[in-house]
C-alpha positions in Angstrom: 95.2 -64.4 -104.2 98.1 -62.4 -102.0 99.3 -65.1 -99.8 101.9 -64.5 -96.8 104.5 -67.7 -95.5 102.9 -69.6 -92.8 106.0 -69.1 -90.4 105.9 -65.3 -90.9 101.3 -65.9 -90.1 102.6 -67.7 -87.0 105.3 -66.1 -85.7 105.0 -65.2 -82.1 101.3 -66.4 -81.6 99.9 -67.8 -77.9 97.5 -70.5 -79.6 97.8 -73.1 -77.2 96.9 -75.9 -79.9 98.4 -76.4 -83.1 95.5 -77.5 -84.8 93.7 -73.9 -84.4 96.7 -73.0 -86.7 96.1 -73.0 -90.5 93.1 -72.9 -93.1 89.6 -71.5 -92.2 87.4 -74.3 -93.2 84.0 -73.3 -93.0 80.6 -75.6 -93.4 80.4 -72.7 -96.6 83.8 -71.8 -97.8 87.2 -71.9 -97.5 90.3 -69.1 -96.2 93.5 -70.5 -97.1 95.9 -69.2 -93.8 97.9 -67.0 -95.7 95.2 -64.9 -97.5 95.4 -61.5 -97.1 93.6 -60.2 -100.5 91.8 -57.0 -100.2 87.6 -57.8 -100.4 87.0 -55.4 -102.9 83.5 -56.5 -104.7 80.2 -57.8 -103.7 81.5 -61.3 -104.9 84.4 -61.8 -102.6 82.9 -60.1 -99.3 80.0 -62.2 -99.6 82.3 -65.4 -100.4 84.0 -64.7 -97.5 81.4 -64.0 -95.3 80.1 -67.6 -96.2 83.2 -69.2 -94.8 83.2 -67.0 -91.9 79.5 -67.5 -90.7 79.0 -70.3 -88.1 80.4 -69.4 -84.6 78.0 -66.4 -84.1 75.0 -68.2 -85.8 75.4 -71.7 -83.7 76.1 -70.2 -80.2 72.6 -67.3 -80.6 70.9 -70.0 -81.9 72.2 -72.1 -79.5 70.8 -70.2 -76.6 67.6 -70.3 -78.4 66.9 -74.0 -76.9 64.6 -76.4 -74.6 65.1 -73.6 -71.7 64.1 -71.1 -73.7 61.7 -72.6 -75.2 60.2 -73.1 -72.6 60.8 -69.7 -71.0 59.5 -67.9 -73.9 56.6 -69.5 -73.9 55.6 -69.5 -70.4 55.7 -65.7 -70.5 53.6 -65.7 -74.2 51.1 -68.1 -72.0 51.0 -66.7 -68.8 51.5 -63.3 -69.5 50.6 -62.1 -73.1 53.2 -60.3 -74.7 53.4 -57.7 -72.1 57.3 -59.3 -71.5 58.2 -59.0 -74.8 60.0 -55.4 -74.6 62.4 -57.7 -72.6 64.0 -59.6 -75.6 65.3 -55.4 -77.4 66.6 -54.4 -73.8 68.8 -57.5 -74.6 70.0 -57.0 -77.9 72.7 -54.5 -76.8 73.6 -56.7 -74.0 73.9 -60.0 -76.7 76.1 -57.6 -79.5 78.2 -56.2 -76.9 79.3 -59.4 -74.7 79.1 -61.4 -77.8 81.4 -58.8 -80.0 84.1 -59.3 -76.4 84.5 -62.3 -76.6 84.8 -63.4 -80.3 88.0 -60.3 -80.6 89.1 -61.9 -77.5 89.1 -65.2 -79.8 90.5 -64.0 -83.2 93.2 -61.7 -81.2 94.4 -63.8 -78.4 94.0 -67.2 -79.6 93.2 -68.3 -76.1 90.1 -69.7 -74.6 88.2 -67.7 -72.0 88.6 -69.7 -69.1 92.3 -70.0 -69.4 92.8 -66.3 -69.6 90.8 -65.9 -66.5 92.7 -68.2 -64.6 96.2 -66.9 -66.0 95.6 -63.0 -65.7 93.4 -63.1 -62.6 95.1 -66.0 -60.8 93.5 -69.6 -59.5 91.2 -67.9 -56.6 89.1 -65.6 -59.7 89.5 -68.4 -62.1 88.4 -71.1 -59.7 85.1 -69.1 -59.0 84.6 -68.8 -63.0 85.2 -72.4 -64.0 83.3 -73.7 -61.2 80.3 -71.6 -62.3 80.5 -72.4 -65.7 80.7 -76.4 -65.1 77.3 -76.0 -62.7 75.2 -74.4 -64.8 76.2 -75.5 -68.0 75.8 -79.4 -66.3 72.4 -78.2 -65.9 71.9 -76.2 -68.5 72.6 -80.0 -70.6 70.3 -81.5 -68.0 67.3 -79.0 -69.4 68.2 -79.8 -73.5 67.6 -83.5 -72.9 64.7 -82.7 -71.0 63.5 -80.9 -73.9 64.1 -83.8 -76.1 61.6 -86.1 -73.7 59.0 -83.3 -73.9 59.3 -83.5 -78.0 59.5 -86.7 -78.3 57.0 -87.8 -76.2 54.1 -85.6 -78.0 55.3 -87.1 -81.1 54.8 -90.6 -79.5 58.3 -91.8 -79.2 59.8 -93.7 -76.3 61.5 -91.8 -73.8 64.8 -94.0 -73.0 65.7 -94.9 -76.7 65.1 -91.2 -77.9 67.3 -89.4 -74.9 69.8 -92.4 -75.6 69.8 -91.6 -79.9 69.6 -87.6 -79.0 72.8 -88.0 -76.7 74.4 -90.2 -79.2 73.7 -87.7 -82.3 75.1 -84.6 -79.8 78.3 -87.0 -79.4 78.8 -88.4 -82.8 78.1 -85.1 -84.7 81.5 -83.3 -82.9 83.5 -86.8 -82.8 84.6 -87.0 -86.4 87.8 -85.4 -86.6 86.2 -82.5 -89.3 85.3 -79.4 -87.9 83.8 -78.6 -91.5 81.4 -81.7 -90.6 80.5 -80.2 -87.6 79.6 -76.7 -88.4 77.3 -78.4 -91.1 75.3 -79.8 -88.9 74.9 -77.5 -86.7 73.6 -75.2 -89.9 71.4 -77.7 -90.5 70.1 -77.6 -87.4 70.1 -73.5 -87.4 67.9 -74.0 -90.6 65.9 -76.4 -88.3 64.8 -73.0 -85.5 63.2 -71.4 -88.6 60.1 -73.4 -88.3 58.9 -71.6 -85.8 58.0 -69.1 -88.6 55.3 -70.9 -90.0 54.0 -71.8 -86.9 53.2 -67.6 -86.0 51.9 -67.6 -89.8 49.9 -70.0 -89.2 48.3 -68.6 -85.5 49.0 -65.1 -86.7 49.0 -63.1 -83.4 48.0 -59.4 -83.5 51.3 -57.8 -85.2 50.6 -54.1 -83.8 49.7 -55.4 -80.1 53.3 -56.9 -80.2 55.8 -54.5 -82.4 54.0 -51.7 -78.9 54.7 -54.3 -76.5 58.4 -54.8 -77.9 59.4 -51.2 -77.9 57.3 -49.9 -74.9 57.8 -51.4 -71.6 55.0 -52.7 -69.6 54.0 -55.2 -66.5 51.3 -57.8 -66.0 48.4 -56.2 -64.2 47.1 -58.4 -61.3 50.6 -60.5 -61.6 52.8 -61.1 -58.4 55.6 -58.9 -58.7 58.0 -61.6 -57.3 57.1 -64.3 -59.7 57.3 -61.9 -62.7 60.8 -60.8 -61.8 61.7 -64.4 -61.5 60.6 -65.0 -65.3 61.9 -61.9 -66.4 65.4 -62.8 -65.1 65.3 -66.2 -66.6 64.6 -64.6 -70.1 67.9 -62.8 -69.5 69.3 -65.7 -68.0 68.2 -67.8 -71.4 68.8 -65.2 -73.8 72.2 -64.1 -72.7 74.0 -67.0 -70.8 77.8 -67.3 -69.3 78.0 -70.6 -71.5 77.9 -68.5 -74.5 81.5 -66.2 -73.7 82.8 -69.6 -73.3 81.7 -71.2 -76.2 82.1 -68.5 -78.9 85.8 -67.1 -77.8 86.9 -71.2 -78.1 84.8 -71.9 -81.2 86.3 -68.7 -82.5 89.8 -69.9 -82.0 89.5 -73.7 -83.3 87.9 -72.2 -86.9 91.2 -70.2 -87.2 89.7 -66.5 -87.3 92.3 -64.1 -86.9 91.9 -60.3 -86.7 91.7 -59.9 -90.3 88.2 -61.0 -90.4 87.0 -59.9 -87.2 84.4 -57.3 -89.1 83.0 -60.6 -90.9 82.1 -62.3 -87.8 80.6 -59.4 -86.2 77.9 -59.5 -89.1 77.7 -63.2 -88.8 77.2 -62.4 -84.6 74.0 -60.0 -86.3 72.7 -62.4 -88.3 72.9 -64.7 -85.0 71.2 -62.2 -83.1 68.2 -61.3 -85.7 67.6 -65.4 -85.8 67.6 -65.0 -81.8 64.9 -62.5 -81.7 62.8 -63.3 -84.2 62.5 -66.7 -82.9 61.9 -66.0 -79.7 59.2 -62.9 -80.2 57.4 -65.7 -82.3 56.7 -68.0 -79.1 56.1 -65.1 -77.5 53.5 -64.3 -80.4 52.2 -67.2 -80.6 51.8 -69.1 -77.0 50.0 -65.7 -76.2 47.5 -66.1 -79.5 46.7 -69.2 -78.8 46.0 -69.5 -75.5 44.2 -66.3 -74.9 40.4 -66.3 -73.9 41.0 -70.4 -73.3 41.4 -72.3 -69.4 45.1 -72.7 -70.3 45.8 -69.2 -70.2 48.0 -68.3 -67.1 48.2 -71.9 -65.9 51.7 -73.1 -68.1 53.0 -76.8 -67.6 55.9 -77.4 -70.1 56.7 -76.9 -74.0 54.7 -80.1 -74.5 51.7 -78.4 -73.1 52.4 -75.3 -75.8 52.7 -78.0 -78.6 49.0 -80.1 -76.9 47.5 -76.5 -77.0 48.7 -75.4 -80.7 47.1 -79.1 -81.9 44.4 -78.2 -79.9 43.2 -74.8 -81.0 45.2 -74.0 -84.3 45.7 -77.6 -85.9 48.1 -81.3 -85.4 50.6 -79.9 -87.5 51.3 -76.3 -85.7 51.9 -79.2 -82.6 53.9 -81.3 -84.4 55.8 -78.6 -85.7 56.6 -77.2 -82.2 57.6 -80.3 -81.0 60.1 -80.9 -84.1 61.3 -77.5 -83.3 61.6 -78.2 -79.6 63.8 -81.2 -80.1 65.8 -79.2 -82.8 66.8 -76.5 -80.4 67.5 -79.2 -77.9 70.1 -81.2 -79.8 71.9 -77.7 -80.9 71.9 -76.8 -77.3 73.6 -79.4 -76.0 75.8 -79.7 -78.5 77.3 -75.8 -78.2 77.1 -75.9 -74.1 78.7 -79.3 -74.1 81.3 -77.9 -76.0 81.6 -75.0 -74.2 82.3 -77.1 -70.7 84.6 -78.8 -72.9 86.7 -76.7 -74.5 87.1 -74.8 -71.1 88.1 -78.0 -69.3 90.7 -79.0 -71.5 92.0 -75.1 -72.1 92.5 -75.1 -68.6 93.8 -78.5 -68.2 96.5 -78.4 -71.0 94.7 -81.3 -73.1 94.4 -80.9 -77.0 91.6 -79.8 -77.4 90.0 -79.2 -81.4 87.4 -80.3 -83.3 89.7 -80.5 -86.1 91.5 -83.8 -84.4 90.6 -87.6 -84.7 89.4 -88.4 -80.9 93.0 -90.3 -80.7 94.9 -87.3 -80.5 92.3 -85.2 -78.4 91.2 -87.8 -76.0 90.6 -85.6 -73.0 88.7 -83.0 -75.1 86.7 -86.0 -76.3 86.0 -88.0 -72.7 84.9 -84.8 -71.1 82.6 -83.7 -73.8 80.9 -87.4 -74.1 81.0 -88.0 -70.7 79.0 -84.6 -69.9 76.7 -85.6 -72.3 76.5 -88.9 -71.1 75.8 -88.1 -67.2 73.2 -84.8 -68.4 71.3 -87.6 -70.2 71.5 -90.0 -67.5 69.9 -88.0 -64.8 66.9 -87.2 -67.2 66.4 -91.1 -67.4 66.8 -91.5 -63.5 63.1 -91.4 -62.2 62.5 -88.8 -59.4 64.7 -86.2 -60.8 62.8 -82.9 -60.2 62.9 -82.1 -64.0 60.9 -79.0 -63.5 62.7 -77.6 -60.8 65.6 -77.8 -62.9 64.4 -76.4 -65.9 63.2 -73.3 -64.5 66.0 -73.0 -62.1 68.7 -72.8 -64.5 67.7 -69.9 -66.5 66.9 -68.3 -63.6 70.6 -68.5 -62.0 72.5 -67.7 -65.1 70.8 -64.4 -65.0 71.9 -63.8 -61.8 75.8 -65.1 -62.3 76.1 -63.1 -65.3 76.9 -59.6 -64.1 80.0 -62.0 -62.7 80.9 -63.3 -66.1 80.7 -59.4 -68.0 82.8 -58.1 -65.3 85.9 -60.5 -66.4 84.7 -59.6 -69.7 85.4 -56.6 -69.6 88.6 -56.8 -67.5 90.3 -58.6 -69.7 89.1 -56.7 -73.1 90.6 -53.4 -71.0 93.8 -55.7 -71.0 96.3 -54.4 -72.8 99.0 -57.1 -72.7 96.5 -59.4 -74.1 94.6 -57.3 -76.8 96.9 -54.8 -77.3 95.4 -52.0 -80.2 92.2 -54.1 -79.8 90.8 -52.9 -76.5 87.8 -51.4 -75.4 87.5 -47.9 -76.1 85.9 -45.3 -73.6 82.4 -45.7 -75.3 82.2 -49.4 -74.9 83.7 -49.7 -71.6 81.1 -47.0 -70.8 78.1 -49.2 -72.6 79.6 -52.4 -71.0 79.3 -50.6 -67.3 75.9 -49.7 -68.0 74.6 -53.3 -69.2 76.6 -54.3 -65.7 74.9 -52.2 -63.5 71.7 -53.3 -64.7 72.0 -56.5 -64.5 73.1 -55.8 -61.3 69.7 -54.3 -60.4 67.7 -56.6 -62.0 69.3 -59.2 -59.3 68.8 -57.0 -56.7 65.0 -56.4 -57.5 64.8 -60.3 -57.7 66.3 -60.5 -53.9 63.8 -57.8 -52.6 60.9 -59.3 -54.2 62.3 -63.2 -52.4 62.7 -61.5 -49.2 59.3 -59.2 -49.5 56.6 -61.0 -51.6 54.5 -58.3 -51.3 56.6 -56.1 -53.1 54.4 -53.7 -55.8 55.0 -52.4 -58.9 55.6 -48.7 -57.9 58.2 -50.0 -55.1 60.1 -51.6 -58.0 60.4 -48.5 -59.9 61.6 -46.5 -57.4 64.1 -49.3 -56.3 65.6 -49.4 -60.4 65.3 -45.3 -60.2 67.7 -45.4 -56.8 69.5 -47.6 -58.5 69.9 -45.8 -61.6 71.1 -42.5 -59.7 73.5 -44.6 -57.7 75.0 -46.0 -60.7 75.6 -42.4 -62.2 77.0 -41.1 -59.4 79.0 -44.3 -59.5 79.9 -43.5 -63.5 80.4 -39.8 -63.3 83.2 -40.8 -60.2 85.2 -43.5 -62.4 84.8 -40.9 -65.8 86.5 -37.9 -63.6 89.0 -40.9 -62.6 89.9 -42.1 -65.6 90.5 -38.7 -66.9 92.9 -37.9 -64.2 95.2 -40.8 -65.2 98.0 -41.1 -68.5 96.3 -44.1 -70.0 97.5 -44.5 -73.3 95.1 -45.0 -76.2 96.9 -47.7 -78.5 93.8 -48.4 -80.7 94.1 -44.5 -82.0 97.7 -44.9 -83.1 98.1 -47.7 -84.5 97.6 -48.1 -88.2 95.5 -50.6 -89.2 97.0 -53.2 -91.2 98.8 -53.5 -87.6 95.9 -54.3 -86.0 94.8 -57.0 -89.0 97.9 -58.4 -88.3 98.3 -58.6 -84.1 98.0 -61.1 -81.9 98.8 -61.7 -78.2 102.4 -63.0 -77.5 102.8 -66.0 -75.5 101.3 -65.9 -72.1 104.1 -66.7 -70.3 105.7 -63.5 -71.6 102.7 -61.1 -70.8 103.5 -59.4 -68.1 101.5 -60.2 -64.6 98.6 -57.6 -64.5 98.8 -55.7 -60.9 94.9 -55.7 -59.3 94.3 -52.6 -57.2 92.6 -52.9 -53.9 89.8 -51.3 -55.1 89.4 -53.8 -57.6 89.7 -56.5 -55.4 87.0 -54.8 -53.0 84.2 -54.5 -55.4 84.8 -58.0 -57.0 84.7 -59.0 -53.5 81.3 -57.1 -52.7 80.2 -58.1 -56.4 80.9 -61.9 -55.6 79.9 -62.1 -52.2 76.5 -60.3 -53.5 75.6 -62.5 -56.2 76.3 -66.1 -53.7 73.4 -64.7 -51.3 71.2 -64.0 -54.5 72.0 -67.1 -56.1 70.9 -68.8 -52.6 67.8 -66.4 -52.8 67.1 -67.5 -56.1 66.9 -71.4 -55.5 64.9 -70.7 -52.1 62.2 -69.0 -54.2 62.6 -71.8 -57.0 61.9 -74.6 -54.6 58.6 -72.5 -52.9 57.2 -72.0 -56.6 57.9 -75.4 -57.1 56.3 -77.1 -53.9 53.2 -74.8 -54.2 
């Protein structure tokens, strides 16, 4: 092996924690720090792609939990597969925000939330953080109510199983081995694939899907409003603001650096193939199963899709839902937990790895378990609108992410902090275009809150206005951008250079200038999104009370 001194590896970093300094110790390999040995065979690629693989994997499979679950299958039961073109719209959307935030990771060696804060000041940063903290509280609050769902068709006791469940999610990230954790949680992403035999076993018509997953289509006879609210919480589920968190600080405590950024990007595919797969199974088979029956249309919960695969497949396509269900849940909480976490103490100035005993990370530690701790609490608590909830969360990160890509994006244009490694004109293009829609999608879901009655053909022509605006929109910042002398590091750099770079110490970036035209669209963007999100939990509660 070629090996490089440690101080010379070091030398001029920002990582704010020590202890994201040194080997890569993967749940499958090893990195020592100084390594810099050309992958020239089969043999050593793969081998390092095994110690590599984890962060992508855990946070896609991640999102794949109780809320999606139970997401996934609501549209499978109520709505046939005619949703499932959904899940490849997203795939872009999941590389692209995905692919951000893990070179933010490797290359500045800082976590999101305090690279918000410290290149967009406290007013941008506040509106982040505080974001993030809601809806990844609730987002906890829906995993554990997973886990009451699985473990009451199984037959266990409610109390004692949320109280284990939280214990495991604790324990499993509380041993001072980040190599302990990542094995479980591979354990656990082995766990999601039993949703494959399940689809064997119902085996849903495989041409009726692979049409409805590449040609787009609506329910017929299906109110328009209630449709868009599913179809934004299957974006909300399947691409969530917890996950830019979570992946640019898990990124960081494994001790990626640039070299191996082209590694994690295959391990991100390989999260994203588990992702879809799994989910175009529920999709599969809640829509099998429940088609031609009284069930069809009329969803409850996951526990009702686990009741109705005993029912009409067999015990064991139930049981094996269930144990799939509480699986996904466990994972769940574990990444968002440590998503709030990491964040918290980023931003706070507490230690903050999984790679230290919880004596020298205390804070990290606290806020984690006690997240955890209160999340699991309020499923307990009886009265607690556990339904509401559920539905409501993946319905509101949909509509708060547009928010979350636009900082994305922001700060991978930033130049201070990712030098040769920022977007080029093609992403940032891509990355407006995934914006924009999401935009639209939001402003669909306010139309059809304010005007029930909304149809079909009304829809199309508001995504078509849309469209053209945002062209117009595109074709004005392109004639911009041409017009000004940005410089194009990435094209001149050479690239051992860019295997090698990483941001200097904040405190000697230089303070990034925000134009008033900035300011005025994130203004417009954020004052938007707080009458949608208001929108959004007014038509949550009328579904709800119905």
């Amino acid at each position: 092996m070629i090996k490089i001194a440690t101080t010379e590896a070091l030398e001029g970093t920002a990582v704010l924690d020590d202890a994201h300094l040194g080997d890569i110790q993967g749940a499958l390999g090893t990195i020592a720090l100084g390594d810099v040995a050309p992958r020239r065979n089969l043999s050593a690629k793969l081998k390092t792609l095994l110690a590599i693989v984890g962060p992508g994997l855990i946070v896609m499979v991640g999102d794949n939990d109780a809320g999606a679950f139970g997401t996934y299958t609501q549209a499978g039961q109520n709505y046939g597969t005619h949703l499932l073109w959904t899940l490849l719209l997203l795939v872009p959307v999941l590389y692209v925000s995905q692919e951000m935030v893990l070179r933010l990771g490797a290359v500045s060696g800082v976590g999101h939330a305090r690279l918000i804060l410290e290149r967009f000041g406290k007013f941008w940063g506040a509106f982040s953080v505080i974001d993030l903290f809601i809806l990844n509280a609730l987002t906890i609050v829906t995993e554990f109510i997973g886990v009451t769902l699985a473990t009451g068709y199984l037959g266990l006791p409610k109390v004692p199983s949320v109280i284990l469940a939280g214990a495991v999610v604790v324990g499993a990230a509380s041993t001072g081995s980040f190599r302990r954790f990542e094995r479980v949680c591979l354990i656990l992403v082995a766990g999601s694939l039993v949703l494959i035999p399940i689809y064997l076993m119902v085996h849903p018509p495989v041409g009726q899907m692979v049409h409805n997953f590449v040609i787009p289509g609506f329910p017929h006879g299906a109110q328009v409003s209630t449709v868009m609210l599913l179809i934004i919480g299957i974006v909300g589920t399947t691409v969530a603001p917890w996950q830019l968190f979570f992946q640019q600080s898990y990124v960081i405590d494994k001790r990626i650096t640039p070299r191996f950024i082209n590694y994690e990007r295959a391990d991100l595919w390989i999260g994203i193939g588990l992702v879809v797969i799994g989910a175009a199974a529920m999709f599969g088979f809640s829509s099998a199963v429940f088609a031609g029956h009284p069930e069809f249309g009329n969803f409850t919960n996951a526990a009702g899709v686990s009741a109705g695969l005993a029912k009409y497949v067999s015990p064991l396509a139930g049981d094996l839902f269930a144990i799939a269900l509480l699986d996904a849940s466990i994972i769940g909480a574990a990444a968002v937990g440590l998503a709030t976490a990491y964040a918290s103490s980023d931003v706070l100035g507490f230690n903050h790895s999984l790679h230290r005993p919880v004596s020298k990370a205390k804070g990290f530690y606290l806020s984690y378990a006690g997240l955890i701790a209160l999340s699991a609490a309020l499923v307990i608590i009886p009265g607690v609108p556990l339904g509401l909830l559920t539905e409501g969360v993946q319905t509101l990160a949909g509509v708060l992410l547009p928010s979350a890509v636009v900082f994305l994006m922001l700060l991978c244009n930033d130049k201070e902090v990712l030098g040769p490694w920022v977007n080029g004109r093609k992403l940032n293009i891509l990355t407006s275009a995934i914006i924009w829609v999401l935009v639209l999608l939001s402003i669909i879901l306010t139309a059809s809150v304010l005007f029930p009655s909304i149809t079909t053909m009304q829809i199309v022509a508001v995504m078509g206005g849309g469209v053209a605006v945002g062209l117009v929109l595109g074709l004005y910042v392109l004639v911009q951008s041409r017009r000004t002398t940005i410089a194009l590091a990435v094209a001149s750099v050479e690239p051992m250079d860019r295997r090698t770079w990483r941001m200097p110490a904040l405190a000697t970036l230089k303070t990034p200038v925000m134009s008033t035209q900035r300011k005025i669209g994130l203004l417009t963007l954020r004052g938007y999104l707080i009458i949608a999100f208001a929108l959004v939990v007014v038509k949550i509660v009328e579904v709800a009370v119905r």
